[in-house]
Z-matrix of the N, CA and C atoms (Angstrom, degrees):
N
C 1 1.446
C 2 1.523 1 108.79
N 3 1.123 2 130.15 1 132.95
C 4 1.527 3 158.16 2 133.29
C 5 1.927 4 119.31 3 -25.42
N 6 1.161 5 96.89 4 128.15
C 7 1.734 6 86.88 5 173.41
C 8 1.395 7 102.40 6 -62.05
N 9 1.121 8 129.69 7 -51.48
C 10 1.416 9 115.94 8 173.76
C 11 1.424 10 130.53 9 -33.73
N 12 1.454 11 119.69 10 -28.61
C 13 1.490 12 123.48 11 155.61
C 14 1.152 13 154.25 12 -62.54
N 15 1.638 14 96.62 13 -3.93
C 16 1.512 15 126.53 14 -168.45
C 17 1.704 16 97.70 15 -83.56
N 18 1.615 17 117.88 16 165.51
C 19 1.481 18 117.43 17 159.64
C 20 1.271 19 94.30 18 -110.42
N 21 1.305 20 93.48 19 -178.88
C 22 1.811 21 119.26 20 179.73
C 23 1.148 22 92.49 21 -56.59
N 24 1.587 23 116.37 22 125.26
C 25 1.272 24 109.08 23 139.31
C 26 1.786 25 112.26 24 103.43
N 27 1.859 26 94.72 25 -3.47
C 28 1.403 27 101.88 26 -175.59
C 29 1.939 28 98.54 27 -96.48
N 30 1.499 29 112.10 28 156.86
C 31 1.563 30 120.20 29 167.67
C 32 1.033 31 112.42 30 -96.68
N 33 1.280 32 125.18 31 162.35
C 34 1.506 33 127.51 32 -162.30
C 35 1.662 34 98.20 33 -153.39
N 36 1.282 35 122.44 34 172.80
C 37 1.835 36 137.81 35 142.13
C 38 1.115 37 114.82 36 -107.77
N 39 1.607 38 111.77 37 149.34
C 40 1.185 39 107.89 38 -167.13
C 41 1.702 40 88.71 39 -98.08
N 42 1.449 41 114.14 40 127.80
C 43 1.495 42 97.49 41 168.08
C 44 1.203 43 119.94 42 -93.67
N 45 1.377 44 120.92 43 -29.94
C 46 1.634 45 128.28 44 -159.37
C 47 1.595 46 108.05 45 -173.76
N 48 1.088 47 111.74 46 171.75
C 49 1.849 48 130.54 47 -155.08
C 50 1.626 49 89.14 48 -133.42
N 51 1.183 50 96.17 49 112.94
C 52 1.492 51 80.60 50 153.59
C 53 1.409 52 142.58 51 -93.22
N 54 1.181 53 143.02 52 118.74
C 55 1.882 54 118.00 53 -125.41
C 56 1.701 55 88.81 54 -103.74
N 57 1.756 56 119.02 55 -27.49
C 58 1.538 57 101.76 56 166.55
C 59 1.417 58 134.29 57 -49.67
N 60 1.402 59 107.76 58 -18.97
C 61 1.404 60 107.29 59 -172.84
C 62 1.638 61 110.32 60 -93.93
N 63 1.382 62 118.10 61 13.84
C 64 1.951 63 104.03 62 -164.01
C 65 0.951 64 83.82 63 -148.15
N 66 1.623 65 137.25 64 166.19
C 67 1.557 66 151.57 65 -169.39
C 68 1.931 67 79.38 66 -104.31
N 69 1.404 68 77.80 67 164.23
C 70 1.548 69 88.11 68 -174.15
C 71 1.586 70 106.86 69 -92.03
N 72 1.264 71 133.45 70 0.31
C 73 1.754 72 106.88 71 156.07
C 74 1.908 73 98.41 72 -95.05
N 75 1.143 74 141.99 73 39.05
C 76 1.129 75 130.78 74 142.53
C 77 1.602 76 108.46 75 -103.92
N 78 1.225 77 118.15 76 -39.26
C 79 1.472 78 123.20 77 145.68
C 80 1.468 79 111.66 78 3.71
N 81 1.681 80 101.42 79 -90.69
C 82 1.369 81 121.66 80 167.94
C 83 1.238 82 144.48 81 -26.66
N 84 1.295 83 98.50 82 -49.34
C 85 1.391 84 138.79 83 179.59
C 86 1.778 85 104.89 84 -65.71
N 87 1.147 86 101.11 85 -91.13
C 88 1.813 87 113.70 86 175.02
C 89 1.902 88 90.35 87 -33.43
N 90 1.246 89 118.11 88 -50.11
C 91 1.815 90 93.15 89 -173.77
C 92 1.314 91 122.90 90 -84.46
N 93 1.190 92 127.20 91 -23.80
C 94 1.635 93 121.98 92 140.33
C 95 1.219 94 127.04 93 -54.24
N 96 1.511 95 137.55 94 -12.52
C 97 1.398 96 128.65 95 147.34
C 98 1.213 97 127.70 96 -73.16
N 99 1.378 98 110.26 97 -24.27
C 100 1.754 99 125.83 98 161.31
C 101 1.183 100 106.71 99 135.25
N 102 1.322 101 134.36 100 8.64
C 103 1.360 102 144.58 101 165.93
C 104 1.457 103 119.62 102 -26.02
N 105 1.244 104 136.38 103 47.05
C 106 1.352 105 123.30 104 -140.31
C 107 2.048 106 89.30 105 -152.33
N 108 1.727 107 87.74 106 141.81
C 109 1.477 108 97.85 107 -178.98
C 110 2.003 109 114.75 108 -44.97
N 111 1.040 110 95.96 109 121.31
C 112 1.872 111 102.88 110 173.89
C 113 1.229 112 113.35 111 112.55
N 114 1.483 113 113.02 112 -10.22
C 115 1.481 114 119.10 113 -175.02
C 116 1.361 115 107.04 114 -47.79
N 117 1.247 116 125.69 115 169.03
C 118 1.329 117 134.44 116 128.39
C 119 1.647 118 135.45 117 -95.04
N 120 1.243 119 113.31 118 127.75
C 121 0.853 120 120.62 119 169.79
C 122 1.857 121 148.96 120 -128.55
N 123 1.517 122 127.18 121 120.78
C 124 1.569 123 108.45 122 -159.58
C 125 1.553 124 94.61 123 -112.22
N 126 1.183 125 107.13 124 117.80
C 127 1.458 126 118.09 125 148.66
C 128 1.555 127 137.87 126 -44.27
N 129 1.611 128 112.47 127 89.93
C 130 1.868 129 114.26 128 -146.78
C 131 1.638 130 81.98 129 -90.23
N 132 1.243 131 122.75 130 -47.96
C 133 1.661 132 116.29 131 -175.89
C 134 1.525 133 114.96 132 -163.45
N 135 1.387 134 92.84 133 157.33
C 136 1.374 135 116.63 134 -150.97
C 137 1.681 136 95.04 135 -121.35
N 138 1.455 137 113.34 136 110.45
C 139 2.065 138 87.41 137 -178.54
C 140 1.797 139 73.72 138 -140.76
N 141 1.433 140 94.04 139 116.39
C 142 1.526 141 119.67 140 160.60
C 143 1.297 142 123.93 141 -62.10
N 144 1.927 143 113.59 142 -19.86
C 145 1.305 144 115.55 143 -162.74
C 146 0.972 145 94.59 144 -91.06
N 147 1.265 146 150.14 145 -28.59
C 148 1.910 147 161.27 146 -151.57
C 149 1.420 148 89.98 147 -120.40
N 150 1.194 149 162.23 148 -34.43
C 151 1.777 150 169.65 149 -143.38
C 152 1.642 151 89.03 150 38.45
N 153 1.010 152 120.21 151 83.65
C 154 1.287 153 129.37 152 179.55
C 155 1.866 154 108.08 153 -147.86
N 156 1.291 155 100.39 154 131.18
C 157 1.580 156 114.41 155 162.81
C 158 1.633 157 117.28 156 -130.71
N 159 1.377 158 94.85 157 125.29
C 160 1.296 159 118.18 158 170.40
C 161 1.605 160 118.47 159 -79.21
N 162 1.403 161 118.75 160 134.21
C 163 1.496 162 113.77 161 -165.30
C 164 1.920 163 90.74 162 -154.18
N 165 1.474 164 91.33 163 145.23
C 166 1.298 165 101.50 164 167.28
C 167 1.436 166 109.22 165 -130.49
N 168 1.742 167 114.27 166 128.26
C 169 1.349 168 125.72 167 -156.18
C 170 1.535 169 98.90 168 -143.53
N 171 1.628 170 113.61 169 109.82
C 172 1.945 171 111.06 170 164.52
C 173 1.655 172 80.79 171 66.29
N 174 1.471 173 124.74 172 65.64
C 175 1.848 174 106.95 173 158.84
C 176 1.591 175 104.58 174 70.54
N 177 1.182 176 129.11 175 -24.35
C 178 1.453 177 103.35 176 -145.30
C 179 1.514 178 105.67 177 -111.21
N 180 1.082 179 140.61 178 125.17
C 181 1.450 180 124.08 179 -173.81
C 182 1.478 181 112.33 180 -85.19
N 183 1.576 182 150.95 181 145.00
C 184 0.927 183 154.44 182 -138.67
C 185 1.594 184 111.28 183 -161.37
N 186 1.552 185 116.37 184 137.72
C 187 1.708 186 100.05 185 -178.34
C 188 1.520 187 85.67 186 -122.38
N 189 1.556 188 115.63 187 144.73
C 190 1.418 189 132.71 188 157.62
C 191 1.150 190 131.97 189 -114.25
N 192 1.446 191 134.80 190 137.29
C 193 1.352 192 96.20 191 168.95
C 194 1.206 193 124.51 192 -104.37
N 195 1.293 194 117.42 193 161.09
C 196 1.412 195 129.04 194 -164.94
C 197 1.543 196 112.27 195 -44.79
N 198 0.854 197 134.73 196 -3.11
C 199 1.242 198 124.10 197 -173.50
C 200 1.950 199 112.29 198 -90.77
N 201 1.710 200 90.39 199 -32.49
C 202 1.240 201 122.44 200 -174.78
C 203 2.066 202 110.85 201 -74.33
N 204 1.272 203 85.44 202 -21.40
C 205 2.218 204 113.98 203 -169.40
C 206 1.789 205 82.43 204 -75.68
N 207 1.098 206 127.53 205 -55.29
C 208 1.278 207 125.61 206 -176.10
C 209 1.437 208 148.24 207 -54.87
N 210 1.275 209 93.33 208 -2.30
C 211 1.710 210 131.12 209 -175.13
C 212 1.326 211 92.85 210 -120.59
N 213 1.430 212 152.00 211 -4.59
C 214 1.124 213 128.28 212 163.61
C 215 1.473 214 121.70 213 -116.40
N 216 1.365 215 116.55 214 123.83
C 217 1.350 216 135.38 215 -157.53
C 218 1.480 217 113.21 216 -99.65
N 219 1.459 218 106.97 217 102.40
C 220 1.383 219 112.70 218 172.24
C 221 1.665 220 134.26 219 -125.95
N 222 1.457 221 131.69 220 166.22
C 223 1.217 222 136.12 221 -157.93
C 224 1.832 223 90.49 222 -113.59
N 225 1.044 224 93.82 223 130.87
C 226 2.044 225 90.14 224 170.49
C 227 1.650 226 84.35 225 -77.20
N 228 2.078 227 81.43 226 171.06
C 229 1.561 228 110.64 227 -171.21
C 230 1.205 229 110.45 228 -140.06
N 231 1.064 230 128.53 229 117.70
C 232 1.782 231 127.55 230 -173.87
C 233 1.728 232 100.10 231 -48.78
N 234 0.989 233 97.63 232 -165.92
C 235 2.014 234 108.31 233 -165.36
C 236 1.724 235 85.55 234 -164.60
């Protein structure tokens, strides 16, 4: 599953990046925000009309856009 698959409000793991889908200084980028296998991550919002996802990762809240949610590969996590 895709961050894009998540709902509002659901937790996830981050398992993996997929590096075909992103140029490599977003690459970079997503792993200096903490983008990195084991993370946690909760999906606060999802707005299709803007292609924007809201994510809170390590404290920090973060906006992506969806296109970018699709390259990152995660496992849900009970709560």
């Amino acid at each position: 599953m895709t961050l894009l698959d998540l709902n509002e409000g659901e937790t996830a793991e981050i398992v993996s990046i997929n590096l075909d889908l992103l140029p490599k200084p977003m690459i970079t980028e997503l792993l200096e925000l903490g983008f990195f296998p084991g993370a946690q991550i909760v999906l606060k919002t999802k707005s299709k009309y803007l292609g924007k996802l809201i994510c809170l990762l390590g404290g920090t809240t973060i906006g992506l856009r969806m296109k970018d949610g699709e390259a990152i590969l995660l496992k849900t996590t009970k709560q």
